[in-house]
N, C-alpha and C positions, 0 to 999 in steps of 0.2 A: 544580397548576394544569392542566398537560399533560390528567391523568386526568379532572377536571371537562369537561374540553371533549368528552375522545373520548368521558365517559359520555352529555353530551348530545346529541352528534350522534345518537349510536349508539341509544341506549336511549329520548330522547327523543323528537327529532325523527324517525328510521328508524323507531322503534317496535321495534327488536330485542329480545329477551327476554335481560335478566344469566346467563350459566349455560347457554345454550345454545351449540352446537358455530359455529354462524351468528354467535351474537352476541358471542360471546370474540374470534372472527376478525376481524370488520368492528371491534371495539374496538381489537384488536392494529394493524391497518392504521391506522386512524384517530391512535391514540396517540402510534406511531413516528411517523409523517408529519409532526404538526403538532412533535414535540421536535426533530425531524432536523433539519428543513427553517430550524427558528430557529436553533440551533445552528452548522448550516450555514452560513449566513450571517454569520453574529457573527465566528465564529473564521477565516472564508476572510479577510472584510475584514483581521481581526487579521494573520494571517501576512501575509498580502499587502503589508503596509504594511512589515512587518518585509524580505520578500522584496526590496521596494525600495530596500536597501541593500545588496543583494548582485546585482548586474547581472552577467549572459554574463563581461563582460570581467574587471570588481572580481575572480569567483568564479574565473575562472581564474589569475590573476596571484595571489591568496592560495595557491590549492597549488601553483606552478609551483616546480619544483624542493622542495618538501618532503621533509625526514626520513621514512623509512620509521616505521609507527605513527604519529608524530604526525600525518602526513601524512592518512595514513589517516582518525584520528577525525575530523580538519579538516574532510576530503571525505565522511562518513558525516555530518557535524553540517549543513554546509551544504548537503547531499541532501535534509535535511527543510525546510529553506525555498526551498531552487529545485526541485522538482517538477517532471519532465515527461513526456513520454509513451512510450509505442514507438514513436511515428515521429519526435519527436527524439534518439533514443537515437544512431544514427548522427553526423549531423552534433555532436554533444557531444561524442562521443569523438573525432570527426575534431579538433575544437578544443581539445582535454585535451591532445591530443600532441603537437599543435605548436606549443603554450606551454611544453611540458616537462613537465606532467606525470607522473610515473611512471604507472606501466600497474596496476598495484598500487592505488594513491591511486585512481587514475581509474575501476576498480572497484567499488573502495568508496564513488564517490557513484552512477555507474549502478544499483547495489544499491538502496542508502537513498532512492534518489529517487520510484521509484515504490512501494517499499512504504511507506515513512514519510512519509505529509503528510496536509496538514489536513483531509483527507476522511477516510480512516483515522483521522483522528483524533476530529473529529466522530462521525461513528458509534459508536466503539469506548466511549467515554465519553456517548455519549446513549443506547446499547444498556447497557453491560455495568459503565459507571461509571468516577469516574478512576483506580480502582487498576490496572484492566485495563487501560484505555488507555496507562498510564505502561509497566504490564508489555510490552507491546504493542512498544510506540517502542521497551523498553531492550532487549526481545529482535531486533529489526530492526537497531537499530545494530551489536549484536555481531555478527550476521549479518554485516552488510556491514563489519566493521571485519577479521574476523577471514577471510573468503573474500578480499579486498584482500589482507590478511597473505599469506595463502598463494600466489595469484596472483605476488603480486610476490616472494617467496623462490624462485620456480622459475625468474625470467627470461625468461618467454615472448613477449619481445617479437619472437623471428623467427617467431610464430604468427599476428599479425598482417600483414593484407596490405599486401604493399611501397608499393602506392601511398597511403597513408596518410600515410608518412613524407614523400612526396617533396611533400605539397599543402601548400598556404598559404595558411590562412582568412586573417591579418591581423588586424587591432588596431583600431579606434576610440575614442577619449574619447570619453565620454557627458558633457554636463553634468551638475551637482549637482543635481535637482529639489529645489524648495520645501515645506515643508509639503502645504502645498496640493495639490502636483503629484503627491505621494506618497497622500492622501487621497481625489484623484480618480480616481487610477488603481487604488484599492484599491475602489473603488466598483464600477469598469469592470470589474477584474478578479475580483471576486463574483457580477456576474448574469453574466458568461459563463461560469463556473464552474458557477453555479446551474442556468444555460442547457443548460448539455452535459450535467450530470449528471440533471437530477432525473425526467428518464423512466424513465431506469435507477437509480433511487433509489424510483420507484413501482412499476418491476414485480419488483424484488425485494422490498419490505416485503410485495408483493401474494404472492409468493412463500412467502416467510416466515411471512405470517399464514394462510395455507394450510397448511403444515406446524403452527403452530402450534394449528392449532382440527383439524386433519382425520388426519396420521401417525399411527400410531399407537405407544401410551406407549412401547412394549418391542423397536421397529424398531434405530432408532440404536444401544440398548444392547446392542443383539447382534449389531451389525455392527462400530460404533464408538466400542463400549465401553471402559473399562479393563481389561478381565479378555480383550480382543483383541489376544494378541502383535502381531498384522502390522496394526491398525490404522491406526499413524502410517506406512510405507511406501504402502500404499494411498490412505490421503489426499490424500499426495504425489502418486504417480502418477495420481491420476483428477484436481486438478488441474490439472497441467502442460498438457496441453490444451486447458484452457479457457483463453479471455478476456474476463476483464472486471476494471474496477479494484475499489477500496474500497467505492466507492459503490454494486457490482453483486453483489458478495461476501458483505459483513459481513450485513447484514439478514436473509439467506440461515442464514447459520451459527450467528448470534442463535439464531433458532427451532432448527435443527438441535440447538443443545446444549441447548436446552430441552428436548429430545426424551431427552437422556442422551449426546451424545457429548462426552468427554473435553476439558477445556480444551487439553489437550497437542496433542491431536488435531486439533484446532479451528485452534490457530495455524499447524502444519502446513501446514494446507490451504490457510490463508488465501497462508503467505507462497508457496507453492510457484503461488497462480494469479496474485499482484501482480509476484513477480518473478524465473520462471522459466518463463513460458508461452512455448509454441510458437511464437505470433504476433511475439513480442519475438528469441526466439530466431534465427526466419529475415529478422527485419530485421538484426541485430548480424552475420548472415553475409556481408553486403554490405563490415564491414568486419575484422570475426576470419575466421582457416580453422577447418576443419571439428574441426581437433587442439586451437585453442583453445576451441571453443564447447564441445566434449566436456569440458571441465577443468570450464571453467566451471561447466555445469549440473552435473557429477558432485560438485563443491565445494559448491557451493549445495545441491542435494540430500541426502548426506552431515549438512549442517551442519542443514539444517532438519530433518530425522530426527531428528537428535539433540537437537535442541532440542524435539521433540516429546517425545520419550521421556523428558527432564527433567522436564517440566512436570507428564507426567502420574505421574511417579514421587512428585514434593512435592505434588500438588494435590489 
């Protein structure tokens, strides 16, 4: 259905010619846009409604005090349905530790939370299908389930700054919303979603469909090929600098590996811009020191390497 429409935008109504450099591109934009964009919508409502039973409070008091590991999966599981940004990554952690959560745990949902959610998700499965997407999610979790592990085996909570411990967000009950209440907020919570993303959801597809009509075939494959030892380090690091979420990312890398580079390589990239950018990094310094920020990316980084070089080792 998707393909009926881009062909008639594009071929019909544009008049672009099938087979040309111009009109493969304007199809690729066209195509992604109208699957994303439905997509998008369907599955945000979805989580959203799910998200609503897991509020600020609920989410902390489920991992407060939890077993190391199980703790962890708890706070890696419900990362993907509370999603949030780099500029509440702060106060989140401020409110993780002084419910009790371990430092460990409380890693492992700052991880999953902004690589794993329904935008990431959308994409990843309206680009690349649901095998990849499912791949996608299982590799993020272990990410963050297993950097959490490590994190919390070393006891670095005097890495963290003192006044952290001494504040006190506090507690509120929230009442029980309604159906309804859950439904209408899941509403509310989709066009602002839709709202904040889909600029940066057009000029990356615009991005994307550019590489895809215009790179050329034999660029990526001999930059960020498989047959490139230092690929997946490279990824990594040209990442890390940038910002932008799922929504700014994925479209981008779509076309890239169309181009030839490496799935291993690909996820790399993906996970080291979602959740180990610079921008994130110098918000979290307001409440880690500088010896645990150093852990952290170097854990993170390590772990995504390595999961790159998996991938492309079976893939």
């Amino acid at each position: 259905m998707f393909k009926s429409i881009a062909d008639y935008i594009v071929y019909s109504l544009a008049g672009l010619m099938p087979g040309t450099t111009a009109g493969e591109s304007a199809n690729f934009f066209v195509y992604e846009t109208v699957k994303i964009f439905l997509m998008l919508a369907v599955i945000i409502f979805a989580v959203s409604v799910i998200r609503s039973y897991f509020p600020p409070e609920r989410t902390k008091k489920i991992l407060s005090h939890k077993r190391t590991f199980i703790g962890n999966i708890m706070a890696a599981l419900l990362g993907v349905v509370t999603p949030f940004c780099s500029c509440s990554a702060v106060p989140v952690f401020i409110g993780f530790v002084e419910a009790g959560v371990p430092l460990g745990v409380t890693f492992s949902f700052l991880i999953s939370s902004p690589m794993v959610n329904e935008v990431a998700l959308v994409l990843l499965w309206g680009m690349f299908g649901w095998k990849i997407a499912l791949l996608y999610i299982s590799v993020g979790l272990t990410v963050a389930i297993i950097a959490g592990l490590v994190i919390g085996w070393f006891h670095l909570e005097h890495w963290v700054e003192e006044y952290v411990y001494k504040m006190q967000v506090g507690s509120q009950e929230c009442r029980i919303p309604l159906l309804k209440d859950r439904v209408s907020g899941a509403v509310y919570n989709t066009r602002e979603i839709v709202g904040k993303v889909w600029l940066y959801v057009l000029i990356a597809i615009g991005i994307g469909a550019f590489i895809h009509g215009y790179a050329p075939e034999d660029f990526l494959v001999r930059f960020a090929g498989k047959g490139n030892l230092f690929a997946v380090p490279v990824a990594v690091l040209v990442g890390i600098p940038l910002y932008s979420n799922a929504a700014g990312i994925i479209p981008i890398v779509y076309a890239l590996m169309e181009k030839g580079m490496s799935m291993g390589t690909v996820l790399a990239f993906m996970m080291s811009v979602t959740a180990i950018s610079l921008p994130e990094m110098i918000i979290l310094r307001k409440v880690l020191k500088p010896q645990m920020l150093g852990v952290f990316a170097g854990i993170m980084a390590v772990t995504i390497i390595a999961v790159g070089y998996l991938f492309n080792a079976v893939l």
